[in-house]
C-alpha positions as CSV (number, residue, x, y, z in Angstrom):
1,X,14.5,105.1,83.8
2,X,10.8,105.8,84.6
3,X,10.4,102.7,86.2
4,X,13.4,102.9,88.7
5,X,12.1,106.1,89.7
6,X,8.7,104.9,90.5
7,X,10.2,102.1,92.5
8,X,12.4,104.5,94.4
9,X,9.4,106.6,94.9
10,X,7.5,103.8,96.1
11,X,10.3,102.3,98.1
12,X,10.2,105.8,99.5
13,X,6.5,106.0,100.9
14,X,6.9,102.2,101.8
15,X,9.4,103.6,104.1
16,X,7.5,106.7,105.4
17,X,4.4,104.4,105.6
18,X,6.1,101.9,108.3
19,X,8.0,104.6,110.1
20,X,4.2,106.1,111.1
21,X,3.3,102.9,111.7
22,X,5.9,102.5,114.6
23,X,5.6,105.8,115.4
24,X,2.0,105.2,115.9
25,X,2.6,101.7,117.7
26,X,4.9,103.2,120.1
27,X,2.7,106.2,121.6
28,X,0.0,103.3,121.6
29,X,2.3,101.4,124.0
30,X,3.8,104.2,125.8
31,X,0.0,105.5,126.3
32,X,-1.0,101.5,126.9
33,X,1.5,101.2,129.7
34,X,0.4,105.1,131.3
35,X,-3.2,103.8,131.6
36,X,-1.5,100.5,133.3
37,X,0.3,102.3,136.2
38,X,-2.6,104.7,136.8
39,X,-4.4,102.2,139.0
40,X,-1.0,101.6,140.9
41,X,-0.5,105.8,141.1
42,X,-4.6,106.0,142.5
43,X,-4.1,103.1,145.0
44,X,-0.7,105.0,146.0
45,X,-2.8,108.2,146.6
46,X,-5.9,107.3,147.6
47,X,-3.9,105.1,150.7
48,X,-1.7,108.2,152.0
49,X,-5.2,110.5,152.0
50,X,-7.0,107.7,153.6
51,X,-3.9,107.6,156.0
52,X,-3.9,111.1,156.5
53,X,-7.7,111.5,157.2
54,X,-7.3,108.6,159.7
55,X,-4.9,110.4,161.4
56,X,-6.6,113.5,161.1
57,X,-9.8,111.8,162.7
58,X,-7.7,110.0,165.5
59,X,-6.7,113.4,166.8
60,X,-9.6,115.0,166.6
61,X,-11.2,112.4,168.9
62,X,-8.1,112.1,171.4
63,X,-9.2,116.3,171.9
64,X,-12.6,115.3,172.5
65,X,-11.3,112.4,175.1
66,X,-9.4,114.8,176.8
67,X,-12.3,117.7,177.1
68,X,-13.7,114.7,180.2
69,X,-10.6,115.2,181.9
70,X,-10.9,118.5,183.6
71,X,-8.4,121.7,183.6
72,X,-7.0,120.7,187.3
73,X,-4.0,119.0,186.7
74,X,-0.3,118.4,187.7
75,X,2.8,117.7,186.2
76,X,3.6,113.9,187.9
77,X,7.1,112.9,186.2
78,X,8.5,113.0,182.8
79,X,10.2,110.5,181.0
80,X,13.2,110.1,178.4
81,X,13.1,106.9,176.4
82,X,16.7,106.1,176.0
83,X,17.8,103.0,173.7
84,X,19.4,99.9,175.2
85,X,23.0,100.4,176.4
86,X,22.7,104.6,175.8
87,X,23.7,106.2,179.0
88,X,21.7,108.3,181.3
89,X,20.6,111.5,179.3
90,X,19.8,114.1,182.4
91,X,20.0,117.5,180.4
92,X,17.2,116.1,178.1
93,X,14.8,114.9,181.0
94,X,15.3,118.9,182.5
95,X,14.8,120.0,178.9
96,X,11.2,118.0,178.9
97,X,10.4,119.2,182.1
98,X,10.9,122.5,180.9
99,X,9.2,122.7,177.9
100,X,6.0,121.0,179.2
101,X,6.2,123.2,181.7
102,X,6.4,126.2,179.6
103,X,2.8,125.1,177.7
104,X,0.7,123.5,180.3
105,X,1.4,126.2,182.8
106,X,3.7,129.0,182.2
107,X,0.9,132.2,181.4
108,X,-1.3,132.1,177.9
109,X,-4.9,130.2,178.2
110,X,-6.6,127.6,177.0
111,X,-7.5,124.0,178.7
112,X,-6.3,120.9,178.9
113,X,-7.7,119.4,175.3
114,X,-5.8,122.6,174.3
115,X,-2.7,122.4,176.0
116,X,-1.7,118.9,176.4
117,X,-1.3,118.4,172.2
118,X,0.8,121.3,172.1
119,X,3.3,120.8,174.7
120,X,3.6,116.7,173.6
121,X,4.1,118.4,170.2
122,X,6.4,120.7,171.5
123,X,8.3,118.3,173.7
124,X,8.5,115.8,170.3
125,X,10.1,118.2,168.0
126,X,13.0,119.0,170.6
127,X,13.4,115.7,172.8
128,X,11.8,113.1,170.1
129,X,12.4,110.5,172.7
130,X,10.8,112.0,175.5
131,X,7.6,112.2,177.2
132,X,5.7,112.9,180.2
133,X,2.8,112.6,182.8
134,X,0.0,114.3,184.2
135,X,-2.1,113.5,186.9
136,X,-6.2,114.8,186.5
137,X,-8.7,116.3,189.1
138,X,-11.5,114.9,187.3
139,X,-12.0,111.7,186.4
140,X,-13.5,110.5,183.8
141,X,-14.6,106.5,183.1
142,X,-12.7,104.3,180.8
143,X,-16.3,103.8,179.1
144,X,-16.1,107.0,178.2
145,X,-12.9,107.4,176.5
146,X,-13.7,104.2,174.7
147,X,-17.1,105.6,173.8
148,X,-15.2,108.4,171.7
149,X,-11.8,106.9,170.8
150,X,-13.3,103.1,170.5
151,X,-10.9,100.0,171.0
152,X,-7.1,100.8,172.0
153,X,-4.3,100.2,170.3
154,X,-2.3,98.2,173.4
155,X,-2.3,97.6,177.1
156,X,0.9,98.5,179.3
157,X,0.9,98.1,183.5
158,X,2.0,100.6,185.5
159,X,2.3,102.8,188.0
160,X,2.0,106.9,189.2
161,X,3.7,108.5,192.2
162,X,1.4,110.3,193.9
163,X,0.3,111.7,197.7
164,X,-1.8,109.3,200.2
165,X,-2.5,109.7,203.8
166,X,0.1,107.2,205.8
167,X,-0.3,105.8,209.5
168,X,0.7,109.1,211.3
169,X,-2.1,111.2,209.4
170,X,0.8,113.3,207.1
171,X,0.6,112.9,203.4
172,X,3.3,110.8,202.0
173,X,4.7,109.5,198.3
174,X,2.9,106.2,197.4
175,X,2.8,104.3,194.4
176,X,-0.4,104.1,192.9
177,X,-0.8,100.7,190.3
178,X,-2.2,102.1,187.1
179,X,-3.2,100.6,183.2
180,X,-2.1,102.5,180.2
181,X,-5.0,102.3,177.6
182,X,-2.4,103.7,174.9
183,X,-4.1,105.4,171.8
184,X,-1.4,106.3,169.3
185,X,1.2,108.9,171.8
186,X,-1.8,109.7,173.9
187,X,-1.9,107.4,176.4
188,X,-5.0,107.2,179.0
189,X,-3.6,105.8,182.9
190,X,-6.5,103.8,184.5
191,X,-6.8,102.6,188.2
192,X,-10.5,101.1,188.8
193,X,-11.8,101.7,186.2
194,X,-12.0,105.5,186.0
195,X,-8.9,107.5,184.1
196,X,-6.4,109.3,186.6
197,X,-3.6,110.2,184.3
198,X,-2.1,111.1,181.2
199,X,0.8,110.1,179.3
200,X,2.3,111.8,176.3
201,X,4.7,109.2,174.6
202,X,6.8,111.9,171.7
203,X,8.0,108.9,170.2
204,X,5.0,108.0,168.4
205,X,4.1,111.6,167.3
206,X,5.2,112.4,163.2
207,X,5.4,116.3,163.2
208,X,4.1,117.0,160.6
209,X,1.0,115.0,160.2
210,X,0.5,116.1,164.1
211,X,0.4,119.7,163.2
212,X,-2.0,119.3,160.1
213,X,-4.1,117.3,162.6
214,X,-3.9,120.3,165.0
215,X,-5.1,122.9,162.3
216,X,-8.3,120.1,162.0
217,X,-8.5,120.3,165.9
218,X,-7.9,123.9,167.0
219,X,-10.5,126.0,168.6
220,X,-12.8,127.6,165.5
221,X,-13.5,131.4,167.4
222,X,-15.5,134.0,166.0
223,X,-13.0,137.5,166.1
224,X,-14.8,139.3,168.8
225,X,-14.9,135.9,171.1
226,X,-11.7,135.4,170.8
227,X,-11.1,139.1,172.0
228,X,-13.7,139.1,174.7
229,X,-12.3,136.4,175.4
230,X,-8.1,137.8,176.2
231,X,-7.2,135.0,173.6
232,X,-6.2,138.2,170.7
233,X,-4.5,141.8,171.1
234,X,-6.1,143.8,167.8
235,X,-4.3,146.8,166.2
236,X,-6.4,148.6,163.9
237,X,-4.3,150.9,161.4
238,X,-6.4,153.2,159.4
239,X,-5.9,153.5,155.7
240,X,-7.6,155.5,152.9
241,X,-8.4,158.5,155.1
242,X,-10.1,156.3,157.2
243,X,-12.0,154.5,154.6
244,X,-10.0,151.2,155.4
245,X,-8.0,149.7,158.6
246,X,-5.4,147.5,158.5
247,X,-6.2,145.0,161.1
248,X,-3.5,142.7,162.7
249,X,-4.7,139.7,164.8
250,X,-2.0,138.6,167.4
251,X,-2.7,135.1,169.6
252,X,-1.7,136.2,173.3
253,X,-2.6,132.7,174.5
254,X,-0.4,129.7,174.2
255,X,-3.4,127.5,172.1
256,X,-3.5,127.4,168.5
257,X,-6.6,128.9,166.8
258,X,-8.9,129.1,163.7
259,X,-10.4,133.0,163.8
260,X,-13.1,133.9,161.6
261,X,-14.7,136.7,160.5
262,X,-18.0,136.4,159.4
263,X,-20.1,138.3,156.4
264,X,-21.4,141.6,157.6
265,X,-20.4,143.9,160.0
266,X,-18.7,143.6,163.0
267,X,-18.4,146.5,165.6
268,X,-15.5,147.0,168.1
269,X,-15.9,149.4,170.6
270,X,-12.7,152.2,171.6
271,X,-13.2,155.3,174.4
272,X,-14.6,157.8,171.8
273,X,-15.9,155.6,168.5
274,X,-17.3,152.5,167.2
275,X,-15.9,150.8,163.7
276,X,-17.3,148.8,162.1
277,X,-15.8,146.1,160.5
278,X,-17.2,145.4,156.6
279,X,-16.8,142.0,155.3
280,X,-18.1,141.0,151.9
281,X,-17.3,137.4,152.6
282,X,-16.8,135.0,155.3
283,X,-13.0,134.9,156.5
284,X,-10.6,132.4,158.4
285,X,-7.1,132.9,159.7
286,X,-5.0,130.4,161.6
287,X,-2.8,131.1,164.3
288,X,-0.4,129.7,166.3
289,X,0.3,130.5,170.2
290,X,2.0,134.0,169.5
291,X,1.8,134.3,166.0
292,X,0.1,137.6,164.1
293,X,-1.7,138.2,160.7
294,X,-2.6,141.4,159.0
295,X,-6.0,141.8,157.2
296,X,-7.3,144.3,155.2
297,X,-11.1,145.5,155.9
298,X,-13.2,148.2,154.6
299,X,-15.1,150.4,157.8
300,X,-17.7,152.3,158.9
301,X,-17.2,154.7,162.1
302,X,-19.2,156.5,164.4
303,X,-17.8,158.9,166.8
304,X,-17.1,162.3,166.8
305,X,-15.0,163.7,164.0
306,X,-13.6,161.3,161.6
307,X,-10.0,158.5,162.4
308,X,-8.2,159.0,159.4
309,X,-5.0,158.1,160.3
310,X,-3.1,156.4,163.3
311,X,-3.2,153.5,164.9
312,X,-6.0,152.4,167.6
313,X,-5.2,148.8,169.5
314,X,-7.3,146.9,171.7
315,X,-5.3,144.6,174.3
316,X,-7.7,144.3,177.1
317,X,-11.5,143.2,176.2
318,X,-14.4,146.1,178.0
319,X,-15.8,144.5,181.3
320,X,-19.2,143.5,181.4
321,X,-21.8,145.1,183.0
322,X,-22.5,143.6,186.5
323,X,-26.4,143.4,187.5
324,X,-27.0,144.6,190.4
């Protein structure tokens, strides 16, 4: 009886022993075959960031090509690229005109490295297959733009409408041959060698890698700047008997931009008090054309009496001083 019990118990831990043993085995496989695919998950992620720097990198430089082109410019035509055997699409060529319309002209600031993103942008997420074409004041040399953006991505021929004198003196329509020196949906139009237009093609802009790659190329403006500068209306709303504002940042200008705020104090000026803005670190807001953010700051004041409560806002940045 003793012995069939011992051989039961051993049966027993036999049976235990193995089951570890393939419990062990399996996690040792599972944990085998993790390590495996972690190479394949790294290459995976390590291509989109390297995809999305590139990007990142390509706008940055298209902003820099297009700070060589001036801020005189004129809408030339715009363009709808409609599939083969699709008909005619004449409410969405007015609805391009419109919207680039709307950004690289209608009020706000800002130049044309500013303004030319943001209405292709614009123009993509509403009309993806549309574009459209500008024609520059100043000209700068294809060297240039290849100096900054390097090698293109293709070559396409052809042509502008613009003014030229005719035989009787007057100024009349002419065709003007032209080379498109396309970099990704920025494309550069050159005649002799200098660059006299630029295209927007919407079908090759991704939204949202373009507006990531905007954030990277937006204007970096210290607060005050931007304020001297009619690019922010401020409203300061005191809090803390005066001990703390409140302080919303609008954009009044039609540009995206990075503000910051820098360590220290910064003083804004009203008609009977200075504050002083206290900030115990460095800080950034982003905005888009229109858009407004609220901050909290500790202050200082100087004036007579003390602002405790209330709300003081600053739309129009003091003149300066003219020397006589």
């Amino acid at each position: 009886m003793s012995n069939k019990r011992n051989v039961k118990r051993k049966e027993s831990a036999m049976t235990l022993t193995t089951l570890f043993i393939k419990f062990i085995f399996f996690w040792l496989v599972l944990f085998s075959y993790g390590e495996a695919q972690q190479p394949e998950k790294n290459k995976t992620f390590q291509a989109k960031q390297g995809k999305k720097t590139e990007t990142e990198n390509r706008e940055k430089k298209i902003v820099e090509a297009l700070k060589l082109c001036g801020d005189s410019y004129l809408l030339s035509s715009v363009t709808y690229k409609a599939e083969a055997k699709e008909p005619p699409d004449f409410e969405a060529v007015k609805k391009i005109q419109s919207l680039a319309n709307e950004v690289l002209f209608d009020g706000g600031t800002g130049s044309l490295a500013e303004r030319f993103p943001l209405a292709a942008r614009k123009v993509a997420a509403e009309v993806p297959k549309g574009g459209f074409v500008i024609q520059i004041d100043e000209w700068p040399s294809l060297q240039e733009i290849q100096a900054i953006l390097g090698k293109e991505d293709s070559i396409e021929s052809g042509s502008i409408q613009t003014l030229g004198p005719s035989p009787t003196g007057v100024n009349m329509p002419v065709l003007v041959s032209i080379t498109w020196y396309k970099y990704g949906w920025c494309w550069f139009g050159v005649n002799d060698k200098k660059v006299v237009a630029l295209q927007a093609d919407c079908r090759a802009i991704k939204i949202v890698e373009f507006k990531e790659a905007l954030v990277l190329a937006a204007e970096k403006i210290e607060l005050k700047k931007a304020y001297q500068g009619g690019k922010l209306k401020l409203t300061f709303t005191a809090k803390d008997e005066g001990k703390t504002v409140d302080l919303t940042i609008k954009n009044v200008s039609s540009t995206q931009l990075v503000i910051f705020v820098e360590k220290g104090n910064t003083v804004f000026e009203t008609s009977d008090r200075k504050i002083f803005l206290v900030s115990p670190e460095r800080k950034e807001v982003e905005l888009t054309a229109e858009a407004e953010k609220t901050l909290e700051f500790p202050i200082e004041q100087e004036g007579v009496g003390r602002w405790t409560s209330g709300s003081i806002i600053l739309s129009v940045p003091p003149k300066e001083d003219k020397k006589p």
